[in-house]
C-alpha positions as CSV (number, residue, x, y, z in Angstrom):
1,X,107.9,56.5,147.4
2,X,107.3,60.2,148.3
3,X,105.0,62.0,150.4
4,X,103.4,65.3,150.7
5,X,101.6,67.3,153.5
6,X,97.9,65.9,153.4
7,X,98.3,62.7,152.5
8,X,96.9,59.4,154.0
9,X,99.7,57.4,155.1
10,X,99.4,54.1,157.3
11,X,101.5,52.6,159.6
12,X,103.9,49.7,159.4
13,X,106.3,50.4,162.8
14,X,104.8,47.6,164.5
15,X,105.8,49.1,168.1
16,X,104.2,52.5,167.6
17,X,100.6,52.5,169.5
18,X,99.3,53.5,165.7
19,X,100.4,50.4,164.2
20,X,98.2,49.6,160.9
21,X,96.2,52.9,161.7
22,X,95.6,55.2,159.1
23,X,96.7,59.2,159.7
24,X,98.1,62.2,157.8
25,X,100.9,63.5,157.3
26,X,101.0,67.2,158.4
27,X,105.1,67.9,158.2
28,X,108.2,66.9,156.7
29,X,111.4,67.6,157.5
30,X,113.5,67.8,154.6
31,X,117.3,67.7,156.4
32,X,119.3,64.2,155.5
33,X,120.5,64.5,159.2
34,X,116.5,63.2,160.5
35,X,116.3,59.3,161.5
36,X,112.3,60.5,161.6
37,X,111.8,62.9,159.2
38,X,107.8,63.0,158.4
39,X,105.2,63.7,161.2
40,X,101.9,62.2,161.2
41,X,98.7,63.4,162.8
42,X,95.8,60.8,164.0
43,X,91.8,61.1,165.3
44,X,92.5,58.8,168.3
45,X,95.3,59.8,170.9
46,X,97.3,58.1,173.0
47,X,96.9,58.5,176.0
48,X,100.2,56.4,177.5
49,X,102.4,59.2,176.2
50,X,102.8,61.9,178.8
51,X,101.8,60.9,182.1
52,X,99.8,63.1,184.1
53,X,98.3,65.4,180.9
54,X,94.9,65.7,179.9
55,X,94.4,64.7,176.0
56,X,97.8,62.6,175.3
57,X,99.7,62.4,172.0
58,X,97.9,62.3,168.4
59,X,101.1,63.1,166.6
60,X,103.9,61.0,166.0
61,X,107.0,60.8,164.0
62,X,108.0,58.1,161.1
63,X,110.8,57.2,158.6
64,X,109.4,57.1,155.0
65,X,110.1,53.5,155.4
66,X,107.6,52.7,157.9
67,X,104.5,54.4,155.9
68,X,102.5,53.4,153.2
69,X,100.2,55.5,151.0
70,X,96.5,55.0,152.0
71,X,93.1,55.0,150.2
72,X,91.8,58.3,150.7
């Protein structure tokens, strides 16, 4: 399946703190040598991710393999 920038991808890493969340894709990197080539933006954060820091993470990074397209 491909991807674009906008679209509505959900998560299927079920490790990631986004798991079966629903975010969109704001970059992708298009160099065969990246293991996590598309990054995906959220509305909630997580705020385990830097220690210390006001805010935490709401972007993360996924293999095409671990997103599916979403109902916009």
């Amino acid at each position: 399946m491909s991807f674009a920038r906008k679209d509505k991808v959900r998560i299927l890493r079920q490790e990631s703190y986004w798991f079966n969340q629903i975010g969109e894709i704001v970059s992708i990197d298009k160099s065969p040598l990246m293991r996590y080539p598309v990054t995906v933006k959220f509305d909630k954060c997580d705020f385990k991710a830097f220690s210390g820091v006001d805010g935490g993470a709401n972007t993360s990074q996924f293999s095409v393999k671990e997103l599916e397209a979403a109902a916009s």
